[in-house]
Structures are given as C-alpha cells and as structure tokens.
C-alpha positions in Angstrom: 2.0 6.9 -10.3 1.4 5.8 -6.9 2.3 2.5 -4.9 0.1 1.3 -2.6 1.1 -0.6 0.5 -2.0 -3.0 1.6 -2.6 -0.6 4.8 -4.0 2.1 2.3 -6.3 -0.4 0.8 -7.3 -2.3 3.8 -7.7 0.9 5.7 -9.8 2.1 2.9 -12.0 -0.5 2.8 -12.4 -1.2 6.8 -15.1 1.5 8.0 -13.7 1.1 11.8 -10.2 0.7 10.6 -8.5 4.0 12.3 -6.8 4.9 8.9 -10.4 4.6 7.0 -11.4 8.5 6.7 -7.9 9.0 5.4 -7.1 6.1 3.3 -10.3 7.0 1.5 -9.8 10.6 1.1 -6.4 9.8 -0.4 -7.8 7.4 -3.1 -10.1 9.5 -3.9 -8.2 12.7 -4.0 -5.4 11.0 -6.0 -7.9 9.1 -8.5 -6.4 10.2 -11.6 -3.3 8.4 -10.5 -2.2 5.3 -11.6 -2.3 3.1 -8.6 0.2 -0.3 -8.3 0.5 -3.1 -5.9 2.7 -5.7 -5.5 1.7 -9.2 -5.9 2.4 -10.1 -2.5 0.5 -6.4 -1.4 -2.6 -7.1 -3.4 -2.7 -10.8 -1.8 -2.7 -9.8 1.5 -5.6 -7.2 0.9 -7.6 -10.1 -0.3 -7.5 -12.6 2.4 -10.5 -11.2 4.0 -12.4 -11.6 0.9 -10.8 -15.1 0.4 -12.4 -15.7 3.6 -15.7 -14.8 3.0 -15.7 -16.7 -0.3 -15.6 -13.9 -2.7 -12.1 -13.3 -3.4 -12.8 -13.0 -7.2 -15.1 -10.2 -6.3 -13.0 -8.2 -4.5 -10.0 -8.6 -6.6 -12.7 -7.4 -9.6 -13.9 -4.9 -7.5 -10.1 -3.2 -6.8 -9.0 -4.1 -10.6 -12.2 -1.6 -11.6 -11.4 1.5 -9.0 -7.7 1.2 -11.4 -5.3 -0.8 -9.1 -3.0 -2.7 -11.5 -0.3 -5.7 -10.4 3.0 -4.4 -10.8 5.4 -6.0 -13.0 7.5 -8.1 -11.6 11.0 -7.4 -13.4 14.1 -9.4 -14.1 16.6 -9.0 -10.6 13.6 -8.9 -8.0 14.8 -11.8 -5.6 17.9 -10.4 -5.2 17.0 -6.6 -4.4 13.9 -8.0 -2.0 16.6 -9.9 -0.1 18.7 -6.7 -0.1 16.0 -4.7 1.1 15.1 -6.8 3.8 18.7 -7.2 4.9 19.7 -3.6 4.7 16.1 -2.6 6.3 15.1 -5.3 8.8 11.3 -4.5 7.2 9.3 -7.8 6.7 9.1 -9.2 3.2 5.9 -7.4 2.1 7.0 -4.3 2.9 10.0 -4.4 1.1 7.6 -5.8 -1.7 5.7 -2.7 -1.9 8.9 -0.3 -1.4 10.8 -2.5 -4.3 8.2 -1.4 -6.5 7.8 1.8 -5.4 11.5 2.4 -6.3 11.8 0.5 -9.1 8.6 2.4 -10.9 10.2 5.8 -9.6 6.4 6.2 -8.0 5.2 7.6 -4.5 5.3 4.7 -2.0 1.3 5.6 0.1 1.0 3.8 3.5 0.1 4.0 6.7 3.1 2.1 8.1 5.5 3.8 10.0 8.7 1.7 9.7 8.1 1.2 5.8 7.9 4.8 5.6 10.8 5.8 7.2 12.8 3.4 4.9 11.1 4.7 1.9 11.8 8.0 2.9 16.0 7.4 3.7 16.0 6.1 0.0 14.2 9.5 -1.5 11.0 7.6 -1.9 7.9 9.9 -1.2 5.6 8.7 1.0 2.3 9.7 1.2 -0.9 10.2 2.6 -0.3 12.2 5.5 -1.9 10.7 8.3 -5.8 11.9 9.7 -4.5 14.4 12.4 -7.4 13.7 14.4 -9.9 10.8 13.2 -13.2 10.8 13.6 -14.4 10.0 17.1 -10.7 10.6 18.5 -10.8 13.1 22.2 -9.9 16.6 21.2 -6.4 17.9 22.6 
C-alpha cells in the first residue's frame, strides 16, 4: 500500500514538471499497489482541473489508474494538530503523512521536509528522486 503525497501525482501528470520522468516511472513501476490519498491531497491535485472546468474528469480519470480516498478515522483532528505541532509541516503534509502512518503504508513524495518527518517516525519514503532528469547539464 502506498500513500501518495499530491507532488507524486501532480509531478506525474505535469510533462515539464522536474519530478515528471520519475513520478511516472514510480506509478507505473509500483502499479500493482494500492495507492491512497488524503482528502485534502487528492483536492489539491485537482485544482488545475477545477480550473479548466473538468474537475469531474480528472478526479474519474485518477479514481480509474486505482487511487482511492483514504478513510478518514475516528481521532484525526487531534493527531493532524499533533503532527503539525511536533513537525512545523503545513497541514497537507501532515495530511498525507497521517495517513501514511495510520495505514502502516509507504509515504511517496517528492517533498523534502515531509520526507524527512516521515522518515524520523519509520515511515518509508519513496520514490527515490530522478538523479539526473531529462534535459539536466551532465556533471
């Protein structure tokens, strides 16, 4: 099981987003996984779409490649204001690291600070980051 952050996703679905190449080969590669978001996560991935007047179709578009809404259990107010307190991480990314710890699930995203909280509570975090992307100067 797999929790996705909304970097992953937008990443995944934004051809010149710097993450794209990897964000992609990560969905892909983990496919047989189930994949969560948040509530919050999933919203934020579908402003752009809101925008453009086809929010629906979005949201039916990442609902068929298997993302499903997290539940949202009994006790959640209280541990996002914990997290947020204890973390100094903005409220969505304590969204998507709640429910990445309460599912027992790998935490994927491209966020830096979000991982490194995820990983001081023994939350993998995955993908590991394009080394070089595409178009990038070679070292």
């Amino acid at each position: 099981m797999i929790t996705l952050d909304a970097s992953v996703v937008v990443a995944h679905l934004s051809p010149h987003d710097p993450h794209h190449h990897a964000a992609t080969a990560y969905l892909e590669e983990a496919r047989a996984s189930d994949f969560l978001m948040h509530s919050l996560n999933l919203a934020e991935v579908l402003v752009g779409g809101a925008r453009a007047g086809r929010g629906q179709e979005m949201l039916d578009d990442l609902l068929a490649i298997g993302i499903r809404v997290a539940e949202r259990p009994d006790g959640e107010a209280l541990r996002l204001a914990n997290l947020r307190a204890s973390s100094g991480l903005k409220l969505p990314d304590c969204c998507a690291l709640d429910t990445a710890l309460f599912t027992g699930s790998t935490l994927a995203t491209f966020d830096k600070h979000l991982a490194k909280a995820a990983r001081r509570r023994h939350v993998t975090v995955a993908p590991a980051p394009d080394p070089q992307p595409p178009g990038s100067p070679s070292r």
